[in-house]
C-alpha positions in Angstrom: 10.5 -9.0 -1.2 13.1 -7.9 1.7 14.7 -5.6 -1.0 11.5 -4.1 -1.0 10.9 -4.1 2.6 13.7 -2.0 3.2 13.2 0.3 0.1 9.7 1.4 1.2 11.1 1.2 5.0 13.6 3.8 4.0 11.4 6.0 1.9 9.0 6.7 4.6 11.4 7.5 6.9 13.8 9.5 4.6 10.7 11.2 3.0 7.9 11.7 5.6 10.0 11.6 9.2 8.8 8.7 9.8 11.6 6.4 11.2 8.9 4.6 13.7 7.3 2.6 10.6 7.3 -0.7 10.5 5.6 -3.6 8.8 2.7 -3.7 10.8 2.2 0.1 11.2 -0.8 1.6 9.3 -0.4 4.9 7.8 -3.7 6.6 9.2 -3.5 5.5 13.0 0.0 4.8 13.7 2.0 7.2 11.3 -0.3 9.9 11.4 -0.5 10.0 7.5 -3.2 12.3 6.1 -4.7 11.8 2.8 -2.4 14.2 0.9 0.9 12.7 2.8 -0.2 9.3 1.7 -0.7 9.9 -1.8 2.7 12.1 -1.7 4.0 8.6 -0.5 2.3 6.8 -3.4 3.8 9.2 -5.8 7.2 8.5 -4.1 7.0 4.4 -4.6 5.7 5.0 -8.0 8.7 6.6 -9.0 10.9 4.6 -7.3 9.1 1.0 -8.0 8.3 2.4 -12.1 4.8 1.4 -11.1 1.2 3.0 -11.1 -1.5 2.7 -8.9 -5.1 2.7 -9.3 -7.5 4.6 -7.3 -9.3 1.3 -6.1 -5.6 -0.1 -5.3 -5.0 2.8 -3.1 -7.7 2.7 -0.9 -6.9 -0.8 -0.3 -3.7 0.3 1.3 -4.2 0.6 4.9 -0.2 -0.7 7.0 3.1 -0.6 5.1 2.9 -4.5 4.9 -0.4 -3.9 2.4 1.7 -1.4 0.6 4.7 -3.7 0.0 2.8 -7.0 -0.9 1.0 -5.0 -3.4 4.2 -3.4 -4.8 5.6 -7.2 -4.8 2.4 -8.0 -7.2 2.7 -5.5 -9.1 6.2 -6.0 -10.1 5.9 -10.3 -10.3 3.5 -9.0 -12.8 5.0 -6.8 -14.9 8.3 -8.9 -15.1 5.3 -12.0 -16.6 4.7 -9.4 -19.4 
């Protein structure tokens, strides 16, 4: 999970600016994200994790640490396959 930490760390701050985020930051309140910027960022981790979100997954994301725990499940799932 730390590799992903850092991956998702990096792509928010390499992507979106963003070099304040941490784990505990939520996108709307802390890092300013609007609706289109976050689902730019989805996009982003999709490509980069081979992954897809749902709609209903999405709007569960609210802090970085909620984005990488469902990344984490997503991928311990896929490797079960």
């Amino acid at each position: 999970m730390q590799n992903i930490e850092t991956s998702v760390l990096r792509l928010i701050s390499n992507n979106f600016r963003r070099a304040e985020a941490t784990l505990e930051s939520s996108f709307l309140k802390d890092l300013a994200f609007d609706s289109l910027t976050f689902v730019e960022l989805l996009m982003v981790c999709e490509s980069e994790f081979n992954l897809e979100f749902s709609s209903a997954e999405a709007k569960d994301i609210q802090s970085v640490r909620s984005l990488i725990e469902l990344i984490s499940q997503k991928l311990a799932s896929q490797t079960v396959h």
